[in-house]
C-alpha positions as CSV (number, residue, x, y, z in Angstrom):
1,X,135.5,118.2,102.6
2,X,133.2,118.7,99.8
3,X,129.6,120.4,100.4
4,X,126.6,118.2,98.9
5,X,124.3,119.5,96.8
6,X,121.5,121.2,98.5
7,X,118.8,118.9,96.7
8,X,121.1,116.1,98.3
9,X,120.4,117.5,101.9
10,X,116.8,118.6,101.2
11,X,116.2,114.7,99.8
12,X,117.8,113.1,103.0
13,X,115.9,115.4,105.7
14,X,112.6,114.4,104.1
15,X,113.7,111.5,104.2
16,X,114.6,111.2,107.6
17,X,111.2,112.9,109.1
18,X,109.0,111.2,111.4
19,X,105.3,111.6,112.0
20,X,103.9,112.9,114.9
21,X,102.9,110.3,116.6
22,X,99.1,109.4,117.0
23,X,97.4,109.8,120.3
24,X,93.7,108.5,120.8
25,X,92.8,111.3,123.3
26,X,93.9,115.5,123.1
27,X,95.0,116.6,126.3
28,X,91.6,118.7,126.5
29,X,89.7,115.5,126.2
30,X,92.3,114.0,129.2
31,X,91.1,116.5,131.3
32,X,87.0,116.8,130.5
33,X,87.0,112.5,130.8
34,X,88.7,113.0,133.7
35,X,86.7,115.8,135.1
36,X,83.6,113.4,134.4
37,X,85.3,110.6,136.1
38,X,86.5,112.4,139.3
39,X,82.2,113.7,139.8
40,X,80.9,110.1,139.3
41,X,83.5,108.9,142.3
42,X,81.9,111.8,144.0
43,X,78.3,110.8,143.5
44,X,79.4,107.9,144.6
45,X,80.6,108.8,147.8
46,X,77.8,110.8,148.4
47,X,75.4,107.9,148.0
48,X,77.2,106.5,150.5
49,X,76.9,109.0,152.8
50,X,73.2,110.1,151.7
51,X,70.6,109.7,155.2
52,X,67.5,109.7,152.8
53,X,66.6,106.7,149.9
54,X,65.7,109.8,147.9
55,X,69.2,111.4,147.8
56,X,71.0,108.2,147.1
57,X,68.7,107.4,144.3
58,X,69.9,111.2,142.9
59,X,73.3,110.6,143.5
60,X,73.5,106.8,142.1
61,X,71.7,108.5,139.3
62,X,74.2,111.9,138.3
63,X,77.0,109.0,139.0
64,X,75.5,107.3,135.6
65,X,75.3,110.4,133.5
66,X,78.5,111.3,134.8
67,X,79.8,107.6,134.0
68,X,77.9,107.7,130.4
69,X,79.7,111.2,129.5
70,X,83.0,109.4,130.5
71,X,82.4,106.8,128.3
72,X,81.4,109.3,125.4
73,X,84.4,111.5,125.8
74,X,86.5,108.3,125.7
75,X,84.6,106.7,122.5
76,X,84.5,109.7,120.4
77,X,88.6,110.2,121.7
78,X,89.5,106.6,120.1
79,X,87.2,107.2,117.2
80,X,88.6,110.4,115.1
């Protein structure tokens, strides 16, 4: 069996190549939004547990900057 030419085989594996697929978040970014998530669920919990007005309004609080960075991470992720 005949060998093709090498500009035969170079054409057809260019040809044949895929691009990497696209993902919307790095794996880093999986892990810091997720990071961010897993601390607001425990703000949350504490607030639930807090005895004192004053420690749930601090918890209920770090829960929203932990929910707004979540929501940053995940933006910016979708938006590169």
């Amino acid at each position: 069996m005949p060998v093709p030419p090498l500009d035969d085989i170079n054409a057809a594996l260019q040809n044949c190549r895929q691009p990497p697929p696209k993902h919307h978040m790095t794996t880093l970014r999986q892990i810091t939004a997720g990071a961010f998530l897993g601390l607001m669920l425990g703000h949350l919990a504490l607030a639930l547990l807090a005895h004192s007005d004053r420690d749930r309004v601090g918890h209920l609080v770090a829960a929203l900057v932990d929910l707004a960075l979540f929501a940053l991470i995940a933006w910016r992720g979708r938006h590169q």
